[in-house]
N, CA, C and O atoms as a GROMACS GRO file, in nm:
protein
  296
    1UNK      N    1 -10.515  -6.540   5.609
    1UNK     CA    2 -10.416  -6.443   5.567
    1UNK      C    3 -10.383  -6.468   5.421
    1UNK      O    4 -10.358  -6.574   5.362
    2UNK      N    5 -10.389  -6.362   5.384
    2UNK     CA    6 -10.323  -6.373   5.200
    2UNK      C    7 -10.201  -6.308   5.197
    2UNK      O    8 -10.179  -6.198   5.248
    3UNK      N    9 -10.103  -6.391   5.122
    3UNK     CA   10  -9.964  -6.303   5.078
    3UNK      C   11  -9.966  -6.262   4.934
    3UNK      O   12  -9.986  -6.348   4.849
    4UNK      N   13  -9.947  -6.135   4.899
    4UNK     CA   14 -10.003  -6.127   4.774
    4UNK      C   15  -9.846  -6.003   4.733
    4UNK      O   16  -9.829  -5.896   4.792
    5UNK      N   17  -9.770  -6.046   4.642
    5UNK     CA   18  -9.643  -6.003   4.567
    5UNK      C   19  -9.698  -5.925   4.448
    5UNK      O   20  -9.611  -5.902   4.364
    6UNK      N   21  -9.826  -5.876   4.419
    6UNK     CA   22  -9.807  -5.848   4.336
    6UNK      C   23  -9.854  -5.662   4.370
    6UNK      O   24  -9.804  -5.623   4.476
    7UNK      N   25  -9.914  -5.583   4.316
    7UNK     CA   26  -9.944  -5.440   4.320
    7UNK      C   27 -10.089  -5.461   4.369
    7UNK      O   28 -10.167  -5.546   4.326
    8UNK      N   29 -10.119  -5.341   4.497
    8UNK     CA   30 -10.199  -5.378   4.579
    8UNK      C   31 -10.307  -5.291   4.544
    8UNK      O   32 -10.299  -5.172   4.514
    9UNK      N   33 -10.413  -5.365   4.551
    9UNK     CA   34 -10.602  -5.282   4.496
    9UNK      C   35 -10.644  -5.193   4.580
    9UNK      O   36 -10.740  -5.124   4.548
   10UNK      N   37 -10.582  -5.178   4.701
   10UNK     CA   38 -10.651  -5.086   4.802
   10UNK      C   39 -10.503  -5.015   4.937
   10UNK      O   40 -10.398  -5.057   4.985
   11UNK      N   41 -10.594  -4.886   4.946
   11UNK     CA   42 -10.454  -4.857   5.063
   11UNK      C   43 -10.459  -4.965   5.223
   11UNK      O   44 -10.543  -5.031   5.285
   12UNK      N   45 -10.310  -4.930   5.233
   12UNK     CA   46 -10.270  -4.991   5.364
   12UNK      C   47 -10.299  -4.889   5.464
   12UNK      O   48 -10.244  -4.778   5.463
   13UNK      N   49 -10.435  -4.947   5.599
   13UNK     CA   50 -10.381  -4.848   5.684
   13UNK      C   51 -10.272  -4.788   5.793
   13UNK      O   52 -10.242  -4.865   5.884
   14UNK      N   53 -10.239  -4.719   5.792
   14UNK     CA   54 -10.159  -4.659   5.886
   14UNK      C   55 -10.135  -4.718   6.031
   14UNK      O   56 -10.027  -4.743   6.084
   15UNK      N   57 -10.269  -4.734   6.085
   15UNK     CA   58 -10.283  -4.773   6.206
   15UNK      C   59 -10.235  -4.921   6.187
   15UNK      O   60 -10.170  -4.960   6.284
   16UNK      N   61 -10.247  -4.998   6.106
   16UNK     CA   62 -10.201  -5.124   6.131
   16UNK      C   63 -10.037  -5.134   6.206
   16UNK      O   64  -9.960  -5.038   6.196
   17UNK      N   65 -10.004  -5.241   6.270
   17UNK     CA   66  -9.868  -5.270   6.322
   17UNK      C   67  -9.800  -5.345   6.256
   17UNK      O   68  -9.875  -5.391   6.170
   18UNK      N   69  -9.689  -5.392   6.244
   18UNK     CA   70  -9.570  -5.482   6.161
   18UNK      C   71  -9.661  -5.598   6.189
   18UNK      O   72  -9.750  -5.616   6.271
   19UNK      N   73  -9.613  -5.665   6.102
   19UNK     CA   74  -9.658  -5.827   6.115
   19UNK      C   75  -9.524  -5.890   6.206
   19UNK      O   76  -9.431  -5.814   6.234
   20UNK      N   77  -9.524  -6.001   6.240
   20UNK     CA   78  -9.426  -6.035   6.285
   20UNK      C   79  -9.431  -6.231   6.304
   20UNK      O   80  -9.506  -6.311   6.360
   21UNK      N   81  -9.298  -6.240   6.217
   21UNK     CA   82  -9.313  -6.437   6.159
   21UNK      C   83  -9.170  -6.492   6.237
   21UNK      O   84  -9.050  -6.461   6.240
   22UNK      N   85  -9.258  -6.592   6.298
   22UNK     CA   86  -9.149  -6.690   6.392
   22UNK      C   87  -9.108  -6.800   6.305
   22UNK      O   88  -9.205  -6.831   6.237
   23UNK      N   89  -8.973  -6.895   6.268
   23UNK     CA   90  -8.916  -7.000   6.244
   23UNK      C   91  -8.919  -7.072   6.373
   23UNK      O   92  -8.889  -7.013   6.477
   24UNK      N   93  -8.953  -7.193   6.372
   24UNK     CA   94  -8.922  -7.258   6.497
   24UNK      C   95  -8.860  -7.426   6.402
   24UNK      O   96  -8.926  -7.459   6.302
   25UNK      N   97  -8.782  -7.481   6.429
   25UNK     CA   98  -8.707  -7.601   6.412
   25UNK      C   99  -8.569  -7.642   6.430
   25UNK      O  100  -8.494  -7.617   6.525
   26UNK      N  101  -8.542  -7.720   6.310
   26UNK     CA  102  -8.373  -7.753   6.322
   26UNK      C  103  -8.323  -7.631   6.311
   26UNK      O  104  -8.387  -7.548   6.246
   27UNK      N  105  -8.166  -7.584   6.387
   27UNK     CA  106  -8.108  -7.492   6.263
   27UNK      C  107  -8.113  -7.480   6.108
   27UNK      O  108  -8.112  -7.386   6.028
   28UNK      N  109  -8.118  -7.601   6.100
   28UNK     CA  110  -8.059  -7.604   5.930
   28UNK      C  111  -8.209  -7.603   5.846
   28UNK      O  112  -8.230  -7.568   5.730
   29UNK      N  113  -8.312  -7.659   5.954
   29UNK     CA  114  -8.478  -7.608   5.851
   29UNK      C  115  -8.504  -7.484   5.874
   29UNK      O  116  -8.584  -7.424   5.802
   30UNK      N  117  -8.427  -7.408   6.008
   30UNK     CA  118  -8.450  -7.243   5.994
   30UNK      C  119  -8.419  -7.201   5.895
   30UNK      O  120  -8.499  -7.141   5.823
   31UNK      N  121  -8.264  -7.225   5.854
   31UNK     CA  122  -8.198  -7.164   5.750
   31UNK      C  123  -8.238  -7.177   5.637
   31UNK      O  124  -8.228  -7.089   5.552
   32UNK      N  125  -8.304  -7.324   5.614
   32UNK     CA  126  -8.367  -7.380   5.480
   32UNK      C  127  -8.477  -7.272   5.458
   32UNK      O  128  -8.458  -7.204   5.357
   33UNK      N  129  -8.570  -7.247   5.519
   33UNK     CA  130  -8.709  -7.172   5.536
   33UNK      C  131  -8.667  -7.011   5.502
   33UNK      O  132  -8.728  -6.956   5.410
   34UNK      N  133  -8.567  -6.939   5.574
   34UNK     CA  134  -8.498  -6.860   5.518
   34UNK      C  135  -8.452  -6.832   5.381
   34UNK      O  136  -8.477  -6.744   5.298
   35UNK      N  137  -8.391  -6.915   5.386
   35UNK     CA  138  -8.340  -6.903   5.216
   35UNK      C  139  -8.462  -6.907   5.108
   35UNK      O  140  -8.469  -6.834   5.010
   36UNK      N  141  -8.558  -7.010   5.147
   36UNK     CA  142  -8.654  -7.014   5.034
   36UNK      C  143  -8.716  -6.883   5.046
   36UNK      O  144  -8.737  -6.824   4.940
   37UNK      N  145  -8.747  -6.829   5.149
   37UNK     CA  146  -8.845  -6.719   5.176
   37UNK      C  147  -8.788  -6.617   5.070
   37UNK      O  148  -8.850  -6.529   5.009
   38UNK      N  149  -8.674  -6.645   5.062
   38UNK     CA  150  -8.586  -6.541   5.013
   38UNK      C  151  -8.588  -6.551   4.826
   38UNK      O  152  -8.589  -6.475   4.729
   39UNK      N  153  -8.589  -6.632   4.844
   39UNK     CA  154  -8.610  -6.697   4.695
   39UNK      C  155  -8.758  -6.663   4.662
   39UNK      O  156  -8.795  -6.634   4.548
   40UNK      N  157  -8.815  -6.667   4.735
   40UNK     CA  158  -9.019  -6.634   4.678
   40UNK      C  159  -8.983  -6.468   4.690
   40UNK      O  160  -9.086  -6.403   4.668
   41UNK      N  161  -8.917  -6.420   4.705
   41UNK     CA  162  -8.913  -6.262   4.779
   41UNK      C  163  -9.008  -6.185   4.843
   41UNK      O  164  -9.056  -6.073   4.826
   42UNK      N  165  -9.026  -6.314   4.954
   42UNK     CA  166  -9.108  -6.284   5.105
   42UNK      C  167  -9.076  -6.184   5.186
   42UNK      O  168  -9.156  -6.117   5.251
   43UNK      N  169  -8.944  -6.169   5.183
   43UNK     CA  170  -8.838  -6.159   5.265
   43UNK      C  171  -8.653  -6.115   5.272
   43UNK      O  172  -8.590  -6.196   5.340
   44UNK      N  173  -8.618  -6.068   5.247
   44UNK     CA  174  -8.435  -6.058   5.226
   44UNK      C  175  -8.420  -6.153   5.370
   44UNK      O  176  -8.506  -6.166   5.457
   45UNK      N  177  -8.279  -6.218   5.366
   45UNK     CA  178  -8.240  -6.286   5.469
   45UNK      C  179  -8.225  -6.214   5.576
   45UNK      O  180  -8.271  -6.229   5.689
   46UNK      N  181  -8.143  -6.116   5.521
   46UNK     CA  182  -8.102  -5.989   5.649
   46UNK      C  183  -8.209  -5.944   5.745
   46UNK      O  184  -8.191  -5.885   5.851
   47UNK      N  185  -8.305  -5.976   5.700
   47UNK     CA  186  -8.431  -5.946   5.805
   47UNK      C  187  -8.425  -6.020   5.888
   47UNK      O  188  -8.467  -5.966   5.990
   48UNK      N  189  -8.391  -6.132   5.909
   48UNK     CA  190  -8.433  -6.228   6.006
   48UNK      C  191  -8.315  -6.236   6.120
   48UNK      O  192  -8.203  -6.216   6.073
   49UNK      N  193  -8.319  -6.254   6.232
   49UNK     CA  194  -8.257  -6.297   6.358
   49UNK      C  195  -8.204  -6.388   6.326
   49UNK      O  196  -8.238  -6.460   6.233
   50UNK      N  197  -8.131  -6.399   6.380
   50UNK     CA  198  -8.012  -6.511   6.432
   50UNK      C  199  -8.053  -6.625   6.493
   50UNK      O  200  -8.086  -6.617   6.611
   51UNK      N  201  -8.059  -6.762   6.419
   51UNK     CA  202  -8.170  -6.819   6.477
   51UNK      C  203  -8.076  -6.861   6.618
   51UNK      O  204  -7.956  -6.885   6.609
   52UNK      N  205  -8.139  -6.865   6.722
   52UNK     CA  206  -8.140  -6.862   6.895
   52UNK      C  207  -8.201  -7.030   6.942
   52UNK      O  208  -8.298  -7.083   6.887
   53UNK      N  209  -8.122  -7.092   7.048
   53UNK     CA  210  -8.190  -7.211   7.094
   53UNK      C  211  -8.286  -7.148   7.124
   53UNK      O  212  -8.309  -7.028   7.117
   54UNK      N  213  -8.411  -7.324   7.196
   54UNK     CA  214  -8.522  -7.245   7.213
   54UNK      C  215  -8.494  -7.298   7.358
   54UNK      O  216  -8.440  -7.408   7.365
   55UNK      N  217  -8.532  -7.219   7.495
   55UNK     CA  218  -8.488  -7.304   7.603
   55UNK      C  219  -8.564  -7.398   7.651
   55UNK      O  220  -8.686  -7.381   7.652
   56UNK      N  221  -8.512  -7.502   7.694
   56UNK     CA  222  -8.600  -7.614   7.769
   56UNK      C  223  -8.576  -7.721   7.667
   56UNK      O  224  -8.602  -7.839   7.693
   57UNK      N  225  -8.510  -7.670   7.513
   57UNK     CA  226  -8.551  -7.796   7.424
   57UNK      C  227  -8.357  -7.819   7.359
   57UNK      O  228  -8.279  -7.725   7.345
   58UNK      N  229  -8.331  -7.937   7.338
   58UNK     CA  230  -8.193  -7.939   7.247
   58UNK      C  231  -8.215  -7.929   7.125
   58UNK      O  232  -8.115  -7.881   7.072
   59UNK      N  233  -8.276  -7.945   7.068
   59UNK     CA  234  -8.285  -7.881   6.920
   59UNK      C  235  -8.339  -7.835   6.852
   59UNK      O  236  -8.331  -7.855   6.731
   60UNK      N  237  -8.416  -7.754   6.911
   60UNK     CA  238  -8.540  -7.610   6.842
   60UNK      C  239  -8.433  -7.491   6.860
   60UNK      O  240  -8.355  -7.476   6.955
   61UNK      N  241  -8.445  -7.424   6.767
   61UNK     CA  242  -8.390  -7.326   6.764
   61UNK      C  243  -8.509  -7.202   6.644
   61UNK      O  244  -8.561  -7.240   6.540
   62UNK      N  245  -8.519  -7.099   6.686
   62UNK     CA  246  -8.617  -6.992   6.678
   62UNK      C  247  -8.575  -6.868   6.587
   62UNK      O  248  -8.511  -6.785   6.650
   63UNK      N  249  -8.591  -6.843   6.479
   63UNK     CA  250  -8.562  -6.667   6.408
   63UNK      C  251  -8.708  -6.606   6.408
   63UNK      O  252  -8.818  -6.660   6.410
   64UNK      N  253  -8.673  -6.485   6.407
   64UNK     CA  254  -8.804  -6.366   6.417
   64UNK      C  255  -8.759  -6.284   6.314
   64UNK      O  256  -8.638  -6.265   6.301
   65UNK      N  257  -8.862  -6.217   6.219
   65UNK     CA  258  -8.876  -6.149   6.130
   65UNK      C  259  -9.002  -6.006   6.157
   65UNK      O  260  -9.115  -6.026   6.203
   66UNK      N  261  -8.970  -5.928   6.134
   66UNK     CA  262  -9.068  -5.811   6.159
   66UNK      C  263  -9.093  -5.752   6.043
   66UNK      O  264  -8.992  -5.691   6.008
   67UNK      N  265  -9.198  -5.738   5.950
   67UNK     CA  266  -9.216  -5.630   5.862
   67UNK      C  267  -9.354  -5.583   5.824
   67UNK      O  268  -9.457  -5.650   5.830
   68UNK      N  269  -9.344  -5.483   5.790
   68UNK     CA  270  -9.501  -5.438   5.728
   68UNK      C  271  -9.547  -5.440   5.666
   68UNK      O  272  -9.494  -5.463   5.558
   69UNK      N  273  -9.679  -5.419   5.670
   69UNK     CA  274  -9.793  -5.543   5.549
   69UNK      C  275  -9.734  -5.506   5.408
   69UNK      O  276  -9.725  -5.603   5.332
   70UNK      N  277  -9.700  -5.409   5.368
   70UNK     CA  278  -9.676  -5.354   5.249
   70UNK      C  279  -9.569  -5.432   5.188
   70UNK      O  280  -9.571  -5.485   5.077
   71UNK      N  281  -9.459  -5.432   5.291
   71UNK     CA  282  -9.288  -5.462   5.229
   71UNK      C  283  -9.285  -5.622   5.126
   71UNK      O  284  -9.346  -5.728   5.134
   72UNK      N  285  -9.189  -5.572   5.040
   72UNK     CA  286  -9.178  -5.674   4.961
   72UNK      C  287  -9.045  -5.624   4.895
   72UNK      O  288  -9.046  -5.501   4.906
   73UNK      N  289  -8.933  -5.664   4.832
   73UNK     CA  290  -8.820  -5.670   4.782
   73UNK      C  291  -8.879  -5.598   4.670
   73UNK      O  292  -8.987  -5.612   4.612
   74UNK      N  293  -8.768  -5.507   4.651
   74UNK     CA  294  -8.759  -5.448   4.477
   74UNK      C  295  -8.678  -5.516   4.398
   74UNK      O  296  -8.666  -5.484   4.280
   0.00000   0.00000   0.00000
């Protein structure tokens, strides 16, 4: 996979579906991972879920992000 921020050489097709990126760790490395994402402008924070325990475990906790190949912050 390539992440590429900059202006794109070819069209996106249509048929493609959202991408979709899991956090899995501490709360506070969710939030860490978040914020940076945010800082590379991967991502706005507001995209992401609420990070959620993960069940079965005491301290995994999980955010989900959905977007399409295109999106990138203005």
């Amino acid at each position: 996979m390539v992440i590429n921020f900059g202006n794109s050489d070819r069209a996106i097709d249509p048929e493609f579906k959202p991408l979709q990126f899991y956090l899995v760790g501490t709360r506070e490395e969710v939030h860490a991972t978040i914020n940076q994402l945010h800082v590379l402008r991967f991502s706005d924070r507001i995209r992401w879920g609420v990070p959620v325990p993960v069940p079965g475990s005491d301290w995994q906790y999980v955010s989900i992000m959905q977007r399409d190949r295109a999106s990138q912050l203005d």
